[in-house]
VMD Tcl script that builds the backbone (N, CA, C; Angstrom):
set m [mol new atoms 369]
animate dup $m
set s [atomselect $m all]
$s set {name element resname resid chain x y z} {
  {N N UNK 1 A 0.840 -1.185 0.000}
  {CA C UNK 1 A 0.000 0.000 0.000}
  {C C UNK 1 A 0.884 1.247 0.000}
  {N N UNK 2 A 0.979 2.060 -0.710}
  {CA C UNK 2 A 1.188 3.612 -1.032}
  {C C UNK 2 A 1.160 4.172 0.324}
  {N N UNK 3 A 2.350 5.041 0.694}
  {CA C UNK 3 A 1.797 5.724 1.615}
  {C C UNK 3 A 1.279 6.902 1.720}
  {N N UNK 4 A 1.037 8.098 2.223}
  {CA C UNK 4 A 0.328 9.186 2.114}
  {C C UNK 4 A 1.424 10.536 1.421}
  {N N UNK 5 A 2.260 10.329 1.430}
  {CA C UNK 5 A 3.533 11.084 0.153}
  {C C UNK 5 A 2.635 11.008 -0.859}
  {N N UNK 6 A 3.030 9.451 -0.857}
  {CA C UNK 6 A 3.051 8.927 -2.357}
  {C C UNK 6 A 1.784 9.659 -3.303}
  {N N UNK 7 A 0.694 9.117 -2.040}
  {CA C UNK 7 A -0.761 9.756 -3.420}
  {C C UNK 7 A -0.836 11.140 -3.323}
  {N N UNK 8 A 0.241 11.320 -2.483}
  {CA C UNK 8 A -0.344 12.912 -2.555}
  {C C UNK 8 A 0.627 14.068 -3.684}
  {N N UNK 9 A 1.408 13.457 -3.852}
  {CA C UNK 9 A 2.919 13.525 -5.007}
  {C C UNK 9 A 2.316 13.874 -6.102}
  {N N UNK 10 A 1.526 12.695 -6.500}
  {CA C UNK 10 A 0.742 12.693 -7.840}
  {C C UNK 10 A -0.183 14.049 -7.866}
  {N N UNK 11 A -0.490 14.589 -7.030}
  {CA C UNK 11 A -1.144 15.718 -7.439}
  {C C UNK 11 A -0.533 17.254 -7.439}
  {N N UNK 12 A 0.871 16.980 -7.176}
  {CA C UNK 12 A 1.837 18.029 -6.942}
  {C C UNK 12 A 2.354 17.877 -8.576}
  {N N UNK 13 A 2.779 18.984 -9.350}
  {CA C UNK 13 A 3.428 19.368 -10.182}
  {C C UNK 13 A 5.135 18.987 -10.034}
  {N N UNK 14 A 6.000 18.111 -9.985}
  {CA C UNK 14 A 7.271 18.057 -9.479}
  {C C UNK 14 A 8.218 18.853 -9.912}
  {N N UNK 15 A 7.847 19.823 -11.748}
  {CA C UNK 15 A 8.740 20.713 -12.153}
  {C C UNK 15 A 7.939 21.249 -13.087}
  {N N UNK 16 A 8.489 22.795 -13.109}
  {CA C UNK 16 A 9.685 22.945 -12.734}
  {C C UNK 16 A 9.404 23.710 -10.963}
  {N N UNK 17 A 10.839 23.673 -10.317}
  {CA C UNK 17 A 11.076 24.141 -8.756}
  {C C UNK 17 A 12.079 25.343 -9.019}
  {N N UNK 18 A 11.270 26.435 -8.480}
  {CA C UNK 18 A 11.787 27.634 -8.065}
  {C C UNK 18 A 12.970 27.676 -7.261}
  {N N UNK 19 A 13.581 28.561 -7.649}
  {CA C UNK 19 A 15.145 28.244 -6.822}
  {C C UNK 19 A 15.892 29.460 -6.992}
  {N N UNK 20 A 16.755 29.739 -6.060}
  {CA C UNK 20 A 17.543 30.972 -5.198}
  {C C UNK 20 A 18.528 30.612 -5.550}
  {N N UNK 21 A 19.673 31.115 -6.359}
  {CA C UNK 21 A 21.286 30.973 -6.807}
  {C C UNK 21 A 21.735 32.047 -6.271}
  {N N UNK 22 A 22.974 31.848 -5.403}
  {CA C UNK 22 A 23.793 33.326 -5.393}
  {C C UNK 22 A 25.240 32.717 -5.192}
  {N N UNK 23 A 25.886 33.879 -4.773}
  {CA C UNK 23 A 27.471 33.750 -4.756}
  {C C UNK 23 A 27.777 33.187 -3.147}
  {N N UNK 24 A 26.862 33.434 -2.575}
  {CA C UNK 24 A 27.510 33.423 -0.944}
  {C C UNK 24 A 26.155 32.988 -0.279}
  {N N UNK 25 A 25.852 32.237 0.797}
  {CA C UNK 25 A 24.306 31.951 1.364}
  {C C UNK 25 A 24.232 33.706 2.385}
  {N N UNK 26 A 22.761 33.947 1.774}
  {CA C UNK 26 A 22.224 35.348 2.007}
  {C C UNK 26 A 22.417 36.590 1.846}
  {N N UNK 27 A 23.534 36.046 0.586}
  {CA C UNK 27 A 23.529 37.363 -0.477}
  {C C UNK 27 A 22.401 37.393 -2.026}
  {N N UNK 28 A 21.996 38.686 -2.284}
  {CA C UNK 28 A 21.317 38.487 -3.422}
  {C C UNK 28 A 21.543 37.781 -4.159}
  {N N UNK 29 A 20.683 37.487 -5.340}
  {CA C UNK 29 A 21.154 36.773 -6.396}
  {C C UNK 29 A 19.951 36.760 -7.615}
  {N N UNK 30 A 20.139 35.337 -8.526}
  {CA C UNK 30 A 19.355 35.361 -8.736}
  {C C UNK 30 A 18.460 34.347 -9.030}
  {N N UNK 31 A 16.542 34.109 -10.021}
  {CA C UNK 31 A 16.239 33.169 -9.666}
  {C C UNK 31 A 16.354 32.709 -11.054}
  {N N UNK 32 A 15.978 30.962 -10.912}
  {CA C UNK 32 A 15.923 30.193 -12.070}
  {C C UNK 32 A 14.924 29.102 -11.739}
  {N N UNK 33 A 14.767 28.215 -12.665}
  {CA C UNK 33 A 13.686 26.769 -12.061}
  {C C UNK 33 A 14.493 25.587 -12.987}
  {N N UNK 34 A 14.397 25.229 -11.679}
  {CA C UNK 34 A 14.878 23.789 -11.933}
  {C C UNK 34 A 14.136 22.915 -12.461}
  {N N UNK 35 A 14.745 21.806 -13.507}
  {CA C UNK 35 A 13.700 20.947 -14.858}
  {C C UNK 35 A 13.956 19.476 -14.402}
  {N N UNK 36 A 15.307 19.272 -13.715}
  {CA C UNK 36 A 15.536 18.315 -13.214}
  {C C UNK 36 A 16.603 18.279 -12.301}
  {N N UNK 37 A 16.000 17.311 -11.272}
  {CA C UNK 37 A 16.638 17.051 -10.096}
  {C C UNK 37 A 17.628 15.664 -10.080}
  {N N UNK 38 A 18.384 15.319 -9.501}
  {CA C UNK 38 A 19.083 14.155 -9.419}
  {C C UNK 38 A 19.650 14.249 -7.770}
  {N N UNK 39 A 20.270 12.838 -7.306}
  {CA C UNK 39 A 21.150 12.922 -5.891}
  {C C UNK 39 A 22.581 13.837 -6.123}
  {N N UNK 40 A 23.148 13.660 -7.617}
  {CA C UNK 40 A 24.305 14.771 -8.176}
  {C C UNK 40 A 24.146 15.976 -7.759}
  {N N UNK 41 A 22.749 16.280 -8.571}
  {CA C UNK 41 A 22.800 17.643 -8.455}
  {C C UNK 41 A 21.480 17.794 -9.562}
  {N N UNK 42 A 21.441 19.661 -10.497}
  {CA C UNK 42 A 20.142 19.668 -10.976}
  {C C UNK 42 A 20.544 20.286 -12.249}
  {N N UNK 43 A 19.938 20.493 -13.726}
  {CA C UNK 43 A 19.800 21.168 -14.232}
  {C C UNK 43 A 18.679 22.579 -13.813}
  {N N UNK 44 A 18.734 23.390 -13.920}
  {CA C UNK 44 A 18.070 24.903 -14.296}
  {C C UNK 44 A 18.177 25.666 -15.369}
  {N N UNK 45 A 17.150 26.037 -15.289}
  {CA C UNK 45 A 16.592 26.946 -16.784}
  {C C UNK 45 A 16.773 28.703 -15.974}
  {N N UNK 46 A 17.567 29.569 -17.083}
  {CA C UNK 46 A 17.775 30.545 -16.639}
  {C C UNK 46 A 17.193 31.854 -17.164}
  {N N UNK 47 A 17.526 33.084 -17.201}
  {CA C UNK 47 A 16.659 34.085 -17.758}
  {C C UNK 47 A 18.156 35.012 -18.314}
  {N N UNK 48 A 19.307 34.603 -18.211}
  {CA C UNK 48 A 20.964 35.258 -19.225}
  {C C UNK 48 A 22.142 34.400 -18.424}
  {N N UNK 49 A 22.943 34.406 -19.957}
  {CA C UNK 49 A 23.654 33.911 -19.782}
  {C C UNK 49 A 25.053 34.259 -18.643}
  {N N UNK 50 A 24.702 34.176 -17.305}
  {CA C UNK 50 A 25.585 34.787 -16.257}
  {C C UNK 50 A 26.883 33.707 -15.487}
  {N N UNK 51 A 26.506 32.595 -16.136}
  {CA C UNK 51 A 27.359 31.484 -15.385}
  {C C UNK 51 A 28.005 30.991 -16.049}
  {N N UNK 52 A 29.514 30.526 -15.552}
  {CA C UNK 52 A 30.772 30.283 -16.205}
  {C C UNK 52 A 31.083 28.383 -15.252}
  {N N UNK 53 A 31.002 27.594 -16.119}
  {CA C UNK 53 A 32.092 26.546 -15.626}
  {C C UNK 53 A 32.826 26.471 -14.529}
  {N N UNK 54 A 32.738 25.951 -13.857}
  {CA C UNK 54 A 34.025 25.722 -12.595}
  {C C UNK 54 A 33.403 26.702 -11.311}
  {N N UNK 55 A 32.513 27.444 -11.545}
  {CA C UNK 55 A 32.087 28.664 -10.716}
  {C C UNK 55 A 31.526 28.335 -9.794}
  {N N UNK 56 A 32.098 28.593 -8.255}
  {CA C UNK 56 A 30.793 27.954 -7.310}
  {C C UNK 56 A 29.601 29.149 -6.834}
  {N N UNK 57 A 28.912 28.459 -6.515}
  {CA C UNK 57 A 27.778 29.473 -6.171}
  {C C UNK 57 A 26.610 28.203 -4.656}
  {N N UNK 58 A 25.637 29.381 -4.279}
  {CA C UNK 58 A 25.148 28.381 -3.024}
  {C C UNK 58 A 23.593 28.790 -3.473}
  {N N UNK 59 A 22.612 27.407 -3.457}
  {CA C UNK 59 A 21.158 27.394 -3.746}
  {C C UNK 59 A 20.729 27.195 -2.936}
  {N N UNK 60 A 19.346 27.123 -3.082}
  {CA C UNK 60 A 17.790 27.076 -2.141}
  {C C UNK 60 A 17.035 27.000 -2.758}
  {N N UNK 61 A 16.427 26.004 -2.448}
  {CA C UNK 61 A 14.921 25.844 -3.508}
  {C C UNK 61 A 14.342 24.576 -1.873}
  {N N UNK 62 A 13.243 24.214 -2.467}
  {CA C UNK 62 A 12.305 23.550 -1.309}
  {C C UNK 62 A 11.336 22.256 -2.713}
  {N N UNK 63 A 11.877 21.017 -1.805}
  {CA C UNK 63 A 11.712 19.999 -2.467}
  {C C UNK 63 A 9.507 19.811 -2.807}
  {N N UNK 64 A 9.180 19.897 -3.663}
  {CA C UNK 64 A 7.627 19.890 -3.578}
  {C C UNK 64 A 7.097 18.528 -3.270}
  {N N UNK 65 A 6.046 18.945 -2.620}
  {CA C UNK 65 A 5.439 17.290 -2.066}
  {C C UNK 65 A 6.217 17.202 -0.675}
  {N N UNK 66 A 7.267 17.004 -0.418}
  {CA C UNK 66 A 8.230 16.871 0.860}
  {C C UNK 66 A 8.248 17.956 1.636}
  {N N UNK 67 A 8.406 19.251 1.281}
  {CA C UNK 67 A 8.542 20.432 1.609}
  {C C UNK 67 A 9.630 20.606 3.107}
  {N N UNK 68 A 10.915 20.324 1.980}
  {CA C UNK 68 A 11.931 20.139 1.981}
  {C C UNK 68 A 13.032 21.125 2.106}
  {N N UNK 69 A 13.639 21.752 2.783}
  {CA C UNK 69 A 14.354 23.056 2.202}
  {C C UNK 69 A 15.360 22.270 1.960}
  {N N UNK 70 A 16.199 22.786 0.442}
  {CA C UNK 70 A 17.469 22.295 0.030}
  {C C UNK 70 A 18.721 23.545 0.344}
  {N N UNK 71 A 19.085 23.857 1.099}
  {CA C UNK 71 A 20.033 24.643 0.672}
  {C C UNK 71 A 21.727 24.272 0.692}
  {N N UNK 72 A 22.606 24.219 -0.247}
  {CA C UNK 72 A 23.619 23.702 -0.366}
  {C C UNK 72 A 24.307 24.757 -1.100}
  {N N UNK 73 A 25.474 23.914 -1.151}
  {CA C UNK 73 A 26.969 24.653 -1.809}
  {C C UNK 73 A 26.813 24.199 -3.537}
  {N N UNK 74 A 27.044 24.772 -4.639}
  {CA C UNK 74 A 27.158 24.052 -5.903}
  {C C UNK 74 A 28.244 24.400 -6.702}
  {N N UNK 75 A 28.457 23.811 -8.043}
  {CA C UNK 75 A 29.212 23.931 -8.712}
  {C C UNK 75 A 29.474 24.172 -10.460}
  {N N UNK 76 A 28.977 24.896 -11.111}
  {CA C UNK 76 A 28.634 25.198 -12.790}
  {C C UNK 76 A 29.380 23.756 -13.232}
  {N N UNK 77 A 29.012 23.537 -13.699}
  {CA C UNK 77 A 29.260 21.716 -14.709}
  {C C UNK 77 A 29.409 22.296 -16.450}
  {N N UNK 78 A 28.443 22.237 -16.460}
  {CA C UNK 78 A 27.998 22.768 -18.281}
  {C C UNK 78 A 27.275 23.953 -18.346}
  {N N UNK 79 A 27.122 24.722 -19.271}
  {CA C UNK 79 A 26.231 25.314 -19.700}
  {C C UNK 79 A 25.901 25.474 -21.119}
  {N N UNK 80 A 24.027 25.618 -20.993}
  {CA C UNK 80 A 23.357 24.985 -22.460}
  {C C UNK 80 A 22.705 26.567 -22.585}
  {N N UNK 81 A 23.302 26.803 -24.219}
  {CA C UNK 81 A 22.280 28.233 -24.678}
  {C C UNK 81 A 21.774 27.578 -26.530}
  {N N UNK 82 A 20.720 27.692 -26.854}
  {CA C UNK 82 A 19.865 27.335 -27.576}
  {C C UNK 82 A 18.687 28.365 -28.018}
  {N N UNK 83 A 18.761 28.436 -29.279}
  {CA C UNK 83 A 17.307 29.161 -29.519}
  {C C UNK 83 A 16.136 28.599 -29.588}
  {N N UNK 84 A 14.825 29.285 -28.779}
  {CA C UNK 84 A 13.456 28.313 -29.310}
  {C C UNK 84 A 12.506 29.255 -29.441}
  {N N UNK 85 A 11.553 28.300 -30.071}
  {CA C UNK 85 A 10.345 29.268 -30.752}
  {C C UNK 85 A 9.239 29.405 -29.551}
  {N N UNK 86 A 9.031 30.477 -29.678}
  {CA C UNK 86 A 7.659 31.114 -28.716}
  {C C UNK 86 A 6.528 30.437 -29.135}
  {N N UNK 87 A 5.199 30.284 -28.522}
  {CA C UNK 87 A 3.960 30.381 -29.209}
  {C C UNK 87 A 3.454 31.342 -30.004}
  {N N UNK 88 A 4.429 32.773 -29.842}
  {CA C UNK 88 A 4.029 33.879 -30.544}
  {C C UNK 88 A 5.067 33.606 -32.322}
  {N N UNK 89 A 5.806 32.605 -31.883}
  {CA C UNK 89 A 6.781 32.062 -33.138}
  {C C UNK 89 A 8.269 33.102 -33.051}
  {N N UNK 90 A 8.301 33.684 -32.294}
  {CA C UNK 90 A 9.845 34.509 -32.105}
  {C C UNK 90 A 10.459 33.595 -31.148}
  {N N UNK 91 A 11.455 33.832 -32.201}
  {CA C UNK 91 A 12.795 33.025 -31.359}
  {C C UNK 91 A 13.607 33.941 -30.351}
  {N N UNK 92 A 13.731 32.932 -29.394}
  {CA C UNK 92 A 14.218 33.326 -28.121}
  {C C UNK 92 A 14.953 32.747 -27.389}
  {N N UNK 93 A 16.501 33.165 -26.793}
  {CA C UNK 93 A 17.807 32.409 -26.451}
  {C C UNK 93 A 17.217 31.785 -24.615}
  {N N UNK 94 A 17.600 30.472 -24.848}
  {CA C UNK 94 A 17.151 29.397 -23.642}
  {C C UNK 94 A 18.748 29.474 -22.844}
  {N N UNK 95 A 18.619 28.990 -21.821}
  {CA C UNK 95 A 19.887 29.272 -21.145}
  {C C UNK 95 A 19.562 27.888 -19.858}
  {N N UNK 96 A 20.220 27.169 -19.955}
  {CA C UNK 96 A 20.062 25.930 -18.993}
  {C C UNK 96 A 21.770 25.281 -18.576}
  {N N UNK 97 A 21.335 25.744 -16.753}
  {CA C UNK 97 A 23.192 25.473 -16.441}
  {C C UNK 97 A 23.090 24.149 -15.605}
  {N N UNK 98 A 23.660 23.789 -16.020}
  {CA C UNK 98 A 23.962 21.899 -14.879}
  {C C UNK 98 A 25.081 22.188 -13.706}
  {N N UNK 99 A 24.406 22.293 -12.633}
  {CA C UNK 99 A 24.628 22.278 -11.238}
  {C C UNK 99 A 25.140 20.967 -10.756}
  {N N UNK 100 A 26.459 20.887 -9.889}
  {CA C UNK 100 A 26.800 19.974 -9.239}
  {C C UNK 100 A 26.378 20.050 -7.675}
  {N N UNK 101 A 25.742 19.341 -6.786}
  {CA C UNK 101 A 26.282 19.946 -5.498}
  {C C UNK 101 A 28.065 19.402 -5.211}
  {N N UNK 102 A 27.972 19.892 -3.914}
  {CA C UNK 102 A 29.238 20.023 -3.259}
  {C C UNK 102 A 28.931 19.328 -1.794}
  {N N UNK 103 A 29.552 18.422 -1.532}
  {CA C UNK 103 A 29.084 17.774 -0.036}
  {C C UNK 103 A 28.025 17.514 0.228}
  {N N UNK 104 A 26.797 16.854 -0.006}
  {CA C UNK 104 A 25.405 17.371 0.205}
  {C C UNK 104 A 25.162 16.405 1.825}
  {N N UNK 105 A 24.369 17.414 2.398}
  {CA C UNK 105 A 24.001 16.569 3.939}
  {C C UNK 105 A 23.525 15.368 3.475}
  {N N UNK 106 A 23.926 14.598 4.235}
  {CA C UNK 106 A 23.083 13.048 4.273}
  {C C UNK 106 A 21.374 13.538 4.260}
  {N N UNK 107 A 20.750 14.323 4.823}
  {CA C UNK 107 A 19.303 14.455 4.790}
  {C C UNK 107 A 18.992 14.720 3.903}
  {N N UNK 108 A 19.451 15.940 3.165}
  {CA C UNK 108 A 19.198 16.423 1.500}
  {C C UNK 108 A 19.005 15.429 0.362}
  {N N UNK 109 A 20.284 14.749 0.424}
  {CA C UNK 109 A 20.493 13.507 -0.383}
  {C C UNK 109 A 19.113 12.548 -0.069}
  {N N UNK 110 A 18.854 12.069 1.367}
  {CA C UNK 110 A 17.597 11.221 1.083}
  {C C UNK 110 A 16.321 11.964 0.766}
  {N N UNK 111 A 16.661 13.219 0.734}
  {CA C UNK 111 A 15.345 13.893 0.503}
  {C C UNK 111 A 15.044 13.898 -1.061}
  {N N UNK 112 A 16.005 14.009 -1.792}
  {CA C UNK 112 A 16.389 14.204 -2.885}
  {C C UNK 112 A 16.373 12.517 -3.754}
  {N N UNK 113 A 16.791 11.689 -3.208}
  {CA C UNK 113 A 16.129 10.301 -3.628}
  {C C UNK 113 A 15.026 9.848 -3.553}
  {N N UNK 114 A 14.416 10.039 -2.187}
  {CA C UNK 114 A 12.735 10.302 -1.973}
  {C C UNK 114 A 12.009 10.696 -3.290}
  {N N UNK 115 A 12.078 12.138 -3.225}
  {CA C UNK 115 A 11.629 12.609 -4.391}
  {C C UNK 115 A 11.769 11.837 -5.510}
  {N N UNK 116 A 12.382 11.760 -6.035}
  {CA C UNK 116 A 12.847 10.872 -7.104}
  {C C UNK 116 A 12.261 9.699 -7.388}
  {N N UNK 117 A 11.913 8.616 -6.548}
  {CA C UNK 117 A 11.401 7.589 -6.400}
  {C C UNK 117 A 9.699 8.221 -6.244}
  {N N UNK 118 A 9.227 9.233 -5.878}
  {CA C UNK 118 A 7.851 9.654 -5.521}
  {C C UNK 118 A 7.444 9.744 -6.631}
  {N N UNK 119 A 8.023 10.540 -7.585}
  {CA C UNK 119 A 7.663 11.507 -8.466}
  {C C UNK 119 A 8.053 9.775 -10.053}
  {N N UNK 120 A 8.356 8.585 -9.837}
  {CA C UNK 120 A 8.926 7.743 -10.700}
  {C C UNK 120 A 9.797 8.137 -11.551}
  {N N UNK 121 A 10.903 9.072 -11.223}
  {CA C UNK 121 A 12.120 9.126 -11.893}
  {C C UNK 121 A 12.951 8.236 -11.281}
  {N N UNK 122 A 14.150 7.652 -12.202}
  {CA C UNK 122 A 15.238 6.903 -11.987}
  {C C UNK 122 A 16.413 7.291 -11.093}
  {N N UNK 123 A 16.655 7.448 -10.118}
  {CA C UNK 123 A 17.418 8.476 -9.348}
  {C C UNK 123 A 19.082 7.716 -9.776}
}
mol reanalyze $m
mol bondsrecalc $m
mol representation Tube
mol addrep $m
């Protein structure tokens, strides 16, 4: 039997998750949403191209369904820029950076597999 997560998961949206990037924890910054999650770490979808490779930076976002706060240390991996078409048909530059964490608490991590398994992604 399912437990009460579980059916309640299914009626939660799992992405995309709002999320807090900055340089330092509780300095400004800025936001993006995350498209996918992993125990690694996440891709995010951005609004310019501001992030460089190798760059660390510290997030926050809050796991949905779990309601979860994630906040950790990360690390720029890749970054993806691409043009796509609007519904209005204008093309418009996409910006998606692959996040590593850095140390992640043992709690995060099961929070973050949880999810994963809730939501039937392959963690």
């Amino acid at each position: 039997m399912k437990d009460q997560n579980e059916k309640s998961m299914k009626k939660i949206k799992p992405y995309p998750i709002d999320a807090h990037v900055s340089k330092a924890q509780g300095q400004p910054g800025t936001k993006g949403h995350i498209v996918k999650l992993v125990p690694a770490g996440f891709l995010m979808r951005v609004n310019a191209d501001i992030y460089r490779v190798a760059e660390l930076y510290f997030v926050s976002f809050e796991i949905p369904g779990l309601h979860s706060r994630v906040s950790e240390n990360v690390k720029v991996m890749k970054t993806y820029d691409s043009m796509e078409k609007t519904v209005t048909g204008q093309l418009v530059k996409s910006y998606l950076v692959e996040f590593q964490f850095i140390n992640v608490h043992g709690n995060t991590l099961s929070n973050i597999k949880k999810f994963a398994m809730m939501i039937g992604q392959a963690a």
